[in-house]
VOBA-1610 file (N, C-alpha, C; in pm, whole numbers, padded with zeros to 5 digits, always signed):
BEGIN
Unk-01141-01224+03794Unk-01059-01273+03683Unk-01046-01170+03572Unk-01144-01075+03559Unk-01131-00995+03456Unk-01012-00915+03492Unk-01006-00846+03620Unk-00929-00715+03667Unk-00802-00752+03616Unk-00792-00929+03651Unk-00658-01028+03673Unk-00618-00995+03535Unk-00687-01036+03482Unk-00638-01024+03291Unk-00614-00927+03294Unk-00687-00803+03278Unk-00625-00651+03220Unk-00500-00612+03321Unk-00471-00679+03428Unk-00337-00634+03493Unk-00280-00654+03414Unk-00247-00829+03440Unk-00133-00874+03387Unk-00138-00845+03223Unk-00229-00823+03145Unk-00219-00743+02997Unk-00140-00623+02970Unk-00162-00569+03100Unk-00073-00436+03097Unk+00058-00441+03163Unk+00072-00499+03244Unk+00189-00536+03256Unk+00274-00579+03152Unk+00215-00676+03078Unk+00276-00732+02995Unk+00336-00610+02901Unk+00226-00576+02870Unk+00219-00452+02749Unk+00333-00378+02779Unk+00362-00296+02945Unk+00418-00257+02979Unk+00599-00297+02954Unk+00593-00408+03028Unk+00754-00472+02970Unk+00767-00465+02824Unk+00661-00536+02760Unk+00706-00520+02599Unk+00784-00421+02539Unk+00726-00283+02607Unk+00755-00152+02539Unk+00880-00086+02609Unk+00957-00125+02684Unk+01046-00115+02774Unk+01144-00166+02700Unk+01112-00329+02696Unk+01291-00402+02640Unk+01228-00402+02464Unk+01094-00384+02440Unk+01126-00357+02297Unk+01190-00270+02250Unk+01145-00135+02290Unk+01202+00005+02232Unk+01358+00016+02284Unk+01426-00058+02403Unk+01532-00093+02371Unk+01609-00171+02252Unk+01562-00308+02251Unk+01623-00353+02140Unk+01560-00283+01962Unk+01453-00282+01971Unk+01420-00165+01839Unk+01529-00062+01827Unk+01575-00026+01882Unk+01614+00147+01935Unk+01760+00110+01881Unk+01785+00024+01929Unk+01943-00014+01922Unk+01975-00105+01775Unk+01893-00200+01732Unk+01896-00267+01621Unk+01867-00122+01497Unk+01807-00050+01519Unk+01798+00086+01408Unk+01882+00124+01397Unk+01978+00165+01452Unk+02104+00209+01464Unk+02213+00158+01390Unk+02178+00027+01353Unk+02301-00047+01279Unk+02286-00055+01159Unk+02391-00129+01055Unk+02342-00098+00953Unk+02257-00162+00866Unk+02238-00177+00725Unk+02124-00288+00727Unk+02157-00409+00691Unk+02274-00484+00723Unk+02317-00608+00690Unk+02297-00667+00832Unk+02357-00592+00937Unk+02350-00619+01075Unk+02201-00607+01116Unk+02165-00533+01091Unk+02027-00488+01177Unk+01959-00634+01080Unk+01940-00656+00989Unk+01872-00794+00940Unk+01921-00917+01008Unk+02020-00897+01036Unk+02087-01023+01121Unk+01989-00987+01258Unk+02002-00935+01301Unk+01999-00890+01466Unk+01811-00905+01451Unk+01758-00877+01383Unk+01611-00899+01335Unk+01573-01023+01292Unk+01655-01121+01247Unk+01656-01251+01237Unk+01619-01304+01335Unk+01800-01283+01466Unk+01725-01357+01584Unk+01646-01308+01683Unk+01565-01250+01660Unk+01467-01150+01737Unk+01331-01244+01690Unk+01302-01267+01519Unk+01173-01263+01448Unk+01183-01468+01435Unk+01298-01517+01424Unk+01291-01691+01463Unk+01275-01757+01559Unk+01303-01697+01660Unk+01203-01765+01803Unk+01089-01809+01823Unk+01055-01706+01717Unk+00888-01685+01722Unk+00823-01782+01650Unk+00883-01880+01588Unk+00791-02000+01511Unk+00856-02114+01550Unk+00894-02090+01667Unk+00899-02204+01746Unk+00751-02244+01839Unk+00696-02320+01845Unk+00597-02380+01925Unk+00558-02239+02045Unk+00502-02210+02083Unk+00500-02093+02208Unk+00453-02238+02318Unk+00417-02357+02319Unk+00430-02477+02396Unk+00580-02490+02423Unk+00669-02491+02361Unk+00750-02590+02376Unk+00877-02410+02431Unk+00857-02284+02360Unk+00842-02186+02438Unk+00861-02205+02572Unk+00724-02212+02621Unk+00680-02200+02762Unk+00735-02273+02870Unk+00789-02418+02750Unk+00828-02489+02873Unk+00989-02487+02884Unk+01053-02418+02786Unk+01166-02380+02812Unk+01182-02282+02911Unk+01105-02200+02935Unk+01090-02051+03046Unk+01069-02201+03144Unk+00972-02262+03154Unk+00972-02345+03303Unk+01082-02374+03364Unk+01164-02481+03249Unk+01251-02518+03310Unk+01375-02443+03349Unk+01383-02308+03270Unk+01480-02206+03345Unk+01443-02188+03446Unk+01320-02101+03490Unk+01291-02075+03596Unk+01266-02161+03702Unk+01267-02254+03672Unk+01210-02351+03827Unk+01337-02330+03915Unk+01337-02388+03987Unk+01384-02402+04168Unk+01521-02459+04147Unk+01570-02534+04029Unk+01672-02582+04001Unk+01732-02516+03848Unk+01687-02404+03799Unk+01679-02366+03655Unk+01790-02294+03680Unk+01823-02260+03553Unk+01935-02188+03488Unk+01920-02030+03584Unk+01806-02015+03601Unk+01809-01852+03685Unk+01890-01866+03815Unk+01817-01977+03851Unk+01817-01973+04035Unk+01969-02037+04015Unk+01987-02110+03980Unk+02154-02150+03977Unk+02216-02069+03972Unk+02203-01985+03913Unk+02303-01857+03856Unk+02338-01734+03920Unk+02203-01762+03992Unk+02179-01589+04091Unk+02183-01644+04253Unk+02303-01604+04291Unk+02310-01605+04446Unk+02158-01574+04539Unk+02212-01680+04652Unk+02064-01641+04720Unk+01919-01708+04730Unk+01921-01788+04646Unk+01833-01837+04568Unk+01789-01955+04630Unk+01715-02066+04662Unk+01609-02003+04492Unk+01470-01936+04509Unk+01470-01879+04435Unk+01372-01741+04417Unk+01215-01846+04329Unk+01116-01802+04437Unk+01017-01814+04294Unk+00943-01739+04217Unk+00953-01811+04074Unk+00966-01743+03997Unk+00846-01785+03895Unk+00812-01903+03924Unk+00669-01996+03872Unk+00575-02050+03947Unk+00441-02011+03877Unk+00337-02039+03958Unk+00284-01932+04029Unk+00351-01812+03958Unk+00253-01646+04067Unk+00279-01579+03934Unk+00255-01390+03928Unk+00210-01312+03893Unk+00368-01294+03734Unk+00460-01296+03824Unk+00610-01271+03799Unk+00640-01384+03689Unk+00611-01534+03713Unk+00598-01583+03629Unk+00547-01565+03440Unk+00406-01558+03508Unk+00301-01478+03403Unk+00377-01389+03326Unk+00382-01294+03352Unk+00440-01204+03291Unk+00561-01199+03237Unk+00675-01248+03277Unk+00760-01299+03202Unk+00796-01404+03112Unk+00676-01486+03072Unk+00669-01566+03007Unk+00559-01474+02839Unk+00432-01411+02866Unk+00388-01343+02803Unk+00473-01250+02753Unk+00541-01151+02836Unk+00640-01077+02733Unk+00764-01136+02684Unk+00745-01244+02720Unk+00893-01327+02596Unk+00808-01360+02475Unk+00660-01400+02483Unk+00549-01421+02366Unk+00565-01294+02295Unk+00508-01199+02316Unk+00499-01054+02263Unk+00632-00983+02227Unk+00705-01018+02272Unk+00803-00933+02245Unk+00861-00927+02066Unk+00872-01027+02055Unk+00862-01012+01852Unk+00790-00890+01787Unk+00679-00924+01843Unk+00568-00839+01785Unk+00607-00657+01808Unk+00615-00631+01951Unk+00693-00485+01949Unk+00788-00459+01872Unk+00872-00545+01883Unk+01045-00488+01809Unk+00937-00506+01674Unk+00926-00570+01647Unk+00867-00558+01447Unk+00816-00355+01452Unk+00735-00373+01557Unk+00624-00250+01462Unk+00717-00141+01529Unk+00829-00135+01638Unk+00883-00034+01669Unk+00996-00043+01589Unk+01049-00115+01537Unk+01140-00121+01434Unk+01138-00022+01324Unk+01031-00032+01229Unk+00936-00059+01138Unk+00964+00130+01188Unk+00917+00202+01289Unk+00862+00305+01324Unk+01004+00401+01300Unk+01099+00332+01407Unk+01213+00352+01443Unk+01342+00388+01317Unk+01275+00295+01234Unk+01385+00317+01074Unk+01359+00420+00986Unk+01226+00469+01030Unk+01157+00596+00915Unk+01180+00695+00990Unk+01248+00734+01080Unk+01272+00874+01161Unk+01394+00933+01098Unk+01373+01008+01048Unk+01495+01117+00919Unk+01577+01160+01039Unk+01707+01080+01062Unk+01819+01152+01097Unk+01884+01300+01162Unk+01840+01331+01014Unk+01843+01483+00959Unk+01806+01559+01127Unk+01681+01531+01124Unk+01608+01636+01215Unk+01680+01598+01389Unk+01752+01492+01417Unk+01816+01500+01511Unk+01978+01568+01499Unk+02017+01558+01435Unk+02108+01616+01420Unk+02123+01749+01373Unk+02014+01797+01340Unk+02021+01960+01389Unk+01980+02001+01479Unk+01874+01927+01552Unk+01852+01948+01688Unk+02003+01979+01793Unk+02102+01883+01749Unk+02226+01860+01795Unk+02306+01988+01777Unk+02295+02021+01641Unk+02377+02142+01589Unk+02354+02285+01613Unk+02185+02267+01714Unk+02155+02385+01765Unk+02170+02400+01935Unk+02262+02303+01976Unk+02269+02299+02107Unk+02187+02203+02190Unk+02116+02143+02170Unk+02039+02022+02257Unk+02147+01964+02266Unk+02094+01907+02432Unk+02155+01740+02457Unk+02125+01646+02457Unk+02154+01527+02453Unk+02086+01400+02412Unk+01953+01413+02480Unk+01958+01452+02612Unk+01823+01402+02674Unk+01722+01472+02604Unk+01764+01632+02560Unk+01696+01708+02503Unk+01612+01664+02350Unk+01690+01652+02323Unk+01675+01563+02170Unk+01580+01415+02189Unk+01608+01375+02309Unk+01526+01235+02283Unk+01397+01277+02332Unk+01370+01378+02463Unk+01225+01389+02482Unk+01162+01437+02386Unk+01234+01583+02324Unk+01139+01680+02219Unk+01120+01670+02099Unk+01222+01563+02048Unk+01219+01556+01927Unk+01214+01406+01883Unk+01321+01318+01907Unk+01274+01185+01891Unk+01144+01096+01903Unk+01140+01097+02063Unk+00996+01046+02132Unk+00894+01094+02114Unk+00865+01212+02029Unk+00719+01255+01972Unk+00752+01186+01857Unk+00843+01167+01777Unk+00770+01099+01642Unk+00790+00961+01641Unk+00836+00912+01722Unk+00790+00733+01787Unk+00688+00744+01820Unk+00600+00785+01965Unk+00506+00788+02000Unk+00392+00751+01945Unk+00343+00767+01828Unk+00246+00691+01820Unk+00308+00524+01732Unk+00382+00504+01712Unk+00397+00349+01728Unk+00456+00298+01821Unk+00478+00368+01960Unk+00503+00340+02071Unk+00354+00269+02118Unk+00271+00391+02078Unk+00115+00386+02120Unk+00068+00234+02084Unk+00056+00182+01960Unk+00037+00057+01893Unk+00100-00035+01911Unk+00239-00022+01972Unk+00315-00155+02054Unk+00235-00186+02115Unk+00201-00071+02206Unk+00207-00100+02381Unk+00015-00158+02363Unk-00017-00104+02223Unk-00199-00180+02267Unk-00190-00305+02201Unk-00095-00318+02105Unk-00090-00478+02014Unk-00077-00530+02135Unk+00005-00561+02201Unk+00049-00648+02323Unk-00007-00691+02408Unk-00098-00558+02420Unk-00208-00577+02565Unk-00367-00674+02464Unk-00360-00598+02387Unk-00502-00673+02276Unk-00429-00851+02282Unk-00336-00903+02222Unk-00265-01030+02244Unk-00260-01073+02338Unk-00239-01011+02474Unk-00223-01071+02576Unk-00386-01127+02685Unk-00471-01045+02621Unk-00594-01049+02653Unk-00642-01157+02675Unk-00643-01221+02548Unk-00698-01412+02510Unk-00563-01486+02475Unk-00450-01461+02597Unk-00374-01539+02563Unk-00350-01699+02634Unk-00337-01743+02595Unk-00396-01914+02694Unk-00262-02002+02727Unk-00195-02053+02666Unk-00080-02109+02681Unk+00020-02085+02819Unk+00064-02014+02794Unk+00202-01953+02887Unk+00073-01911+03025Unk-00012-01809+03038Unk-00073-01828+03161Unk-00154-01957+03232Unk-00163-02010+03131Unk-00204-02152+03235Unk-00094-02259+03250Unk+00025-02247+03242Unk+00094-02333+03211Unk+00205-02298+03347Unk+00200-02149+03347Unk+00366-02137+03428Unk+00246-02009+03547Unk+00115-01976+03572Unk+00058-01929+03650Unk-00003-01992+03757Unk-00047-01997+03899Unk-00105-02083+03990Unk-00273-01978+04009Unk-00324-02008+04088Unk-00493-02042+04071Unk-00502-01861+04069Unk-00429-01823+04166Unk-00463-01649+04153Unk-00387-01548+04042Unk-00345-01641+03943Unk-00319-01605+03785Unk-00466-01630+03679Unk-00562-01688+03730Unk-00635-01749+03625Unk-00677-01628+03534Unk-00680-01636+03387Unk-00719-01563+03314Unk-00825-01588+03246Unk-00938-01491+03195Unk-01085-01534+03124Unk-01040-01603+03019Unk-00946-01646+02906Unk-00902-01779+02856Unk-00899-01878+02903Unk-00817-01901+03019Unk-00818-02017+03077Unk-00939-02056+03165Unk-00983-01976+03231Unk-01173-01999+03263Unk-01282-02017+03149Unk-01250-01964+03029Unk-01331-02056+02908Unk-01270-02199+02889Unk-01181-02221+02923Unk-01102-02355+02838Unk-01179-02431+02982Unk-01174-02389+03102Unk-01216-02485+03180Unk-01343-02525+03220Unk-01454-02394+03173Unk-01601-02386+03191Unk-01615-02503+03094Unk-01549-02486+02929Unk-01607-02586+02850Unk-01571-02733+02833Unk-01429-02751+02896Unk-01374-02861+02893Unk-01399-02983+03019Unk-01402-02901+03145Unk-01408-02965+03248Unk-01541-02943+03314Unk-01589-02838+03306Unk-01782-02800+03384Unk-01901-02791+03303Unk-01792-02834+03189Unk-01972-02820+03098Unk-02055-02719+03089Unk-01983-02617+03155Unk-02074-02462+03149Unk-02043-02386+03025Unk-02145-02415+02945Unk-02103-02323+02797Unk-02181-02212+02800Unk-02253-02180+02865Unk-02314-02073+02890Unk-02256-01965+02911Unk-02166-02010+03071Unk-02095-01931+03130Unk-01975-01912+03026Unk-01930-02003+02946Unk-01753-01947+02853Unk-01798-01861+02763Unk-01981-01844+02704Unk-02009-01783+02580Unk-01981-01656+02651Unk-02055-01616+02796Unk-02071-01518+02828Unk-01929-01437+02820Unk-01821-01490+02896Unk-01648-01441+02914Unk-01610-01463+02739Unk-01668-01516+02668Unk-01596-01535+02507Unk-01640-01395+02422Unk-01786-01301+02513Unk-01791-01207+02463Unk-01769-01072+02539Unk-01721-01118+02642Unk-01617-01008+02725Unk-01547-00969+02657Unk-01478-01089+02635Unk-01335-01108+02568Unk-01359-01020+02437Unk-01437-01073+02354Unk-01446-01012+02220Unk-01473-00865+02205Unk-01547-00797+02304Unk-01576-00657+02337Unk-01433-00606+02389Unk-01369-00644+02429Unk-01251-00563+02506Unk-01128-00603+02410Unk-01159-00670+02358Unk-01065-00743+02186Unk-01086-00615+02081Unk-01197-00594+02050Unk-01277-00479+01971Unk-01275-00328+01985Unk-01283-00312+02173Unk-01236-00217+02208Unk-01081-00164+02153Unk-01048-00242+02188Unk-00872-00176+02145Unk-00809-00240+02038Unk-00869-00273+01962Unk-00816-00286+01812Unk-00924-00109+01761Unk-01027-00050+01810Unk-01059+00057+01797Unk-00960+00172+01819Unk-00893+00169+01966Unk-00827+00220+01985Unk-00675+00256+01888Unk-00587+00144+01809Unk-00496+00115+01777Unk-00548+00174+01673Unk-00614+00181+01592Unk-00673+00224+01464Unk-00656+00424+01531Unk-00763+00461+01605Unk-00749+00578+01648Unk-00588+00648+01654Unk-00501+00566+01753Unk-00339+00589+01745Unk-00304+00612+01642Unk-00324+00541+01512Unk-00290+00508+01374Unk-00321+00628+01329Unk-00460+00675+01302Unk-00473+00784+01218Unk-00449+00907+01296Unk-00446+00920+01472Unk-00391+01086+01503Unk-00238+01069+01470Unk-00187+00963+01461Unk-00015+00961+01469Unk-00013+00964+01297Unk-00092+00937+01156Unk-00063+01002+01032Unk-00135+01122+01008Unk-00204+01151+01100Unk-00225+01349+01090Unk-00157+01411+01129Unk-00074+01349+01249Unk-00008+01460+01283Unk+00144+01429+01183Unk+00192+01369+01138Unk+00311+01305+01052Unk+00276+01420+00913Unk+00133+01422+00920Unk+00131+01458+00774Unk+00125+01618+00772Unk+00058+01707+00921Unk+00090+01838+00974Unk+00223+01863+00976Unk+00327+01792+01025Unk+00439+01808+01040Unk+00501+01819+00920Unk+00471+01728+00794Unk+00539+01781+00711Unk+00477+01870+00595
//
């Protein structure tokens, strides 16, 4: 169950930083009447219930949902395994990336791409050597916020995952609720908290090599 969690954590983490730094990437770009709009409905989802969330992803995805209707071929499953999981967690997380890649994404001076431009680079050129190093480290802090969140996340994996999804959340909720083993949830409650600790260490580390090097650079 542990391995199970840090997969699907990284996975998660993984998608986050994919369709975040897309929509981050693209909402920066606009201007700031739009980009507040477009950050609106990105940041109000998010105080909606992550229950009532979850069970909106159900009922898309099930066997009769808005997916499988839609997509020839079908129906595909899509709840109750790994695929589930994870697409329900990075619809959780995903707020949280676009915020801090946003946030990252709006303080990158122009300037310095567009002389990159004026000295002959091409886009691709410009986005590996020059863009994506000074994202990078709040790329770095997406991608561990997500995975640190997704760690002890309980809802959405017990809800839309089947038995070879179980996560050390949902094996505390069931040691203490249903087996009476509090022993055994203290023990996984300080897994949890060590590997919680671990990488909120880490994110801190990201933090200060990504304002040394911000502050070398200039």
């Amino acid at each position: 169950m542990l391995v199970t969690t840090l997969r699907i954590s990284a996975e998660t983490a993984l998608f986050s930083l994919v369709f975040g730094f897309i929509l981050a990437n693209a909402i920066s770009r606009l201007k700031p009447v739009w980009a507040g709009l477009a950050m609106l409905v990105v940041v109000v989802p998010h105080f909606v219930s992550a229950l009532v969330r979850t069970y909106g992803w159900i009922i898309m995805l099930g066997d009769k949902g808005l997916v499988n209707e839609a997509v020839p071929g079908g129906p595909y499953q899509l709840l109750y395994n790994e695929l589930g999981v994870v697409i329900g967690t990075t619809s959780m997380m995903l707020p949280y990336t676009v915020l801090l890649l946003y946030g990252v994404m709006r303080g990158v001076d122009r300037r310095l791409l567009a002389a990159a431009a004026g000295m002959g680079a091409g886009r691709v050129t410009i986005f590996r050597r020059v863009y994506l190093p000074l994202v990078a480290p709040g790329l770095a802090s997406a991608g561990l916020l997500s995975f640190i969140l997704s760690l002890g996340y309980y809802i959405t994996p017990a809800l839309m995952g089947g038995p070879n999804q179980t996560m050390i959340a949902t094996l505390i909720n069931q040691q203490v609720t249903k087996e009476n083993q509090w022993n055994g949830a203290a023990a996984q409650g300080v897994i949890l908290l060590l590997l919680t600790l671990a990488g909120l260490l880490l994110v801190k580390l990201v933090s200060s090599l990504g304002a040394r090097k911000k502050r070398s650079t200039s």
